[in-house]
C-alpha positions as CSV (number, residue, x, y, z in Angstrom):
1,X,93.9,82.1,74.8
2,X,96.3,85.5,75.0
3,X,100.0,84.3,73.8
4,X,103.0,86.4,73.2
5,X,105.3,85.8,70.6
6,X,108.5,86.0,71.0
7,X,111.3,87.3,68.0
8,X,114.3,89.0,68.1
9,X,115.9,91.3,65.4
10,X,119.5,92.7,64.4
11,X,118.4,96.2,64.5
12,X,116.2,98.3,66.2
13,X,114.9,99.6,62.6
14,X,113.9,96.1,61.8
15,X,112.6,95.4,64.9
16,X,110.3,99.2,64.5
17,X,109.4,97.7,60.8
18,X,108.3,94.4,62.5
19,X,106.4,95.9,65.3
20,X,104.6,98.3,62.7
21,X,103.5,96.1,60.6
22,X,102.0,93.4,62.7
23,X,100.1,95.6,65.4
24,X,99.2,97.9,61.8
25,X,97.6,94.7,60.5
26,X,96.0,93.7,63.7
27,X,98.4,91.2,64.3
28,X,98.9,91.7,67.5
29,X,97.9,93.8,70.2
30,X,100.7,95.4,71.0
31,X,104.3,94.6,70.7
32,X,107.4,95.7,73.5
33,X,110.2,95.7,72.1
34,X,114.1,96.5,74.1
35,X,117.7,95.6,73.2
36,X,119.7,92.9,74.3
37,X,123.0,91.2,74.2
38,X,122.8,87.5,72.9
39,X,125.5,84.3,72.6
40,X,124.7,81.5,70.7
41,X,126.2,79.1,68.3
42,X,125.7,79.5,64.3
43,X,127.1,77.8,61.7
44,X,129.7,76.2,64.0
45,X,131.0,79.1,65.9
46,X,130.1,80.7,68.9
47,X,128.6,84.8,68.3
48,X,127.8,87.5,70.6
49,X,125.4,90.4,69.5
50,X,123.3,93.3,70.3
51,X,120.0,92.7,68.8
52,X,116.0,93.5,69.9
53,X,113.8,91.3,71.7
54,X,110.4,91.3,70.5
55,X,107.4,90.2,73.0
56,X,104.1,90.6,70.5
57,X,100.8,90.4,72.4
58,X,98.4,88.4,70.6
59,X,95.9,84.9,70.5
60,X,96.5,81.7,69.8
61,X,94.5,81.9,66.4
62,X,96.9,84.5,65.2
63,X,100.2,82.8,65.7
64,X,100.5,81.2,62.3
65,X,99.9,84.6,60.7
66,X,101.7,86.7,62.8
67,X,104.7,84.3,62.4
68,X,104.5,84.2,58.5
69,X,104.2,87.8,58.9
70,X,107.5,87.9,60.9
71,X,109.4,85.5,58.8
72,X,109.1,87.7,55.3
73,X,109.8,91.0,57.4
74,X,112.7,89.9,59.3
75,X,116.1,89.3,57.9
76,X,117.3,86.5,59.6
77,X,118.0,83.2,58.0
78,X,116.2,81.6,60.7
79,X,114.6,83.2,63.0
80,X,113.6,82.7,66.2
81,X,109.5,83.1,66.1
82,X,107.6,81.3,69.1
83,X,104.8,81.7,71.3
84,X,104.2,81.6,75.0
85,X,101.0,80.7,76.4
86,X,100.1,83.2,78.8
87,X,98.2,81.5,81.7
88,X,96.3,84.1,83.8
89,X,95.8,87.6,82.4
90,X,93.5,90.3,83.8
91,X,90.3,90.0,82.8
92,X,89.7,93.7,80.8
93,X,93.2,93.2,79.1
94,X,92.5,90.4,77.7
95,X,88.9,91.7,76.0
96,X,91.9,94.7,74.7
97,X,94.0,92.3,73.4
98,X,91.3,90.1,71.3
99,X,89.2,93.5,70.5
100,X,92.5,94.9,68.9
101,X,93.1,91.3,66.6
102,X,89.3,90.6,65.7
């Protein structure tokens, strides 16, 4: 089953290392990665930031290790590491996808 993973990053270096490492280790297919501005609530006050949205193109299998993978790159206290279960994909892009984590 393709997923993406979702993360995001304070920096675009970080979220370059991130993206390296997991699609270098076969992770992950591929990861997109573009900034954003985010608001949220953190340690009782309300923050706005620039930071990078990750969207990591993988399988199901994969999540745990792509997400322990994530968690000792990223520097985030807690960061936000989820999947999304992609429900149709293309046929040949999906045989990309699990050729490219096997």
């Amino acid at each position: 089953m393709p997923i993406l993973v979702y993360t995001t990053t304070g920096s675009l270096e970080e979220a370059e290392k991130i993206a390296k490492h997991l699609v270098e280790s076969k992770l992950v297919a591929c990861v997109n990665y573009f900034p954003v501005k985010s608001i949220y609530q953190w340690k009782g006050k309300t923050c706005c930031e620039e930071e990078h949205v990750l969207l990591c193109k993988t399988v199901e299998r994969r999540f745990n290790k792509v997400k322990e993978a994530i968690k000792k790159l990223h520097k985030y206290e807690v960061p936000a590491v989820f999947s999304i279960k992609i429900k149709e994909c293309e046929r040949k892009y999906l045989q990309w996808i699990q050729d490219s984590v096997k």
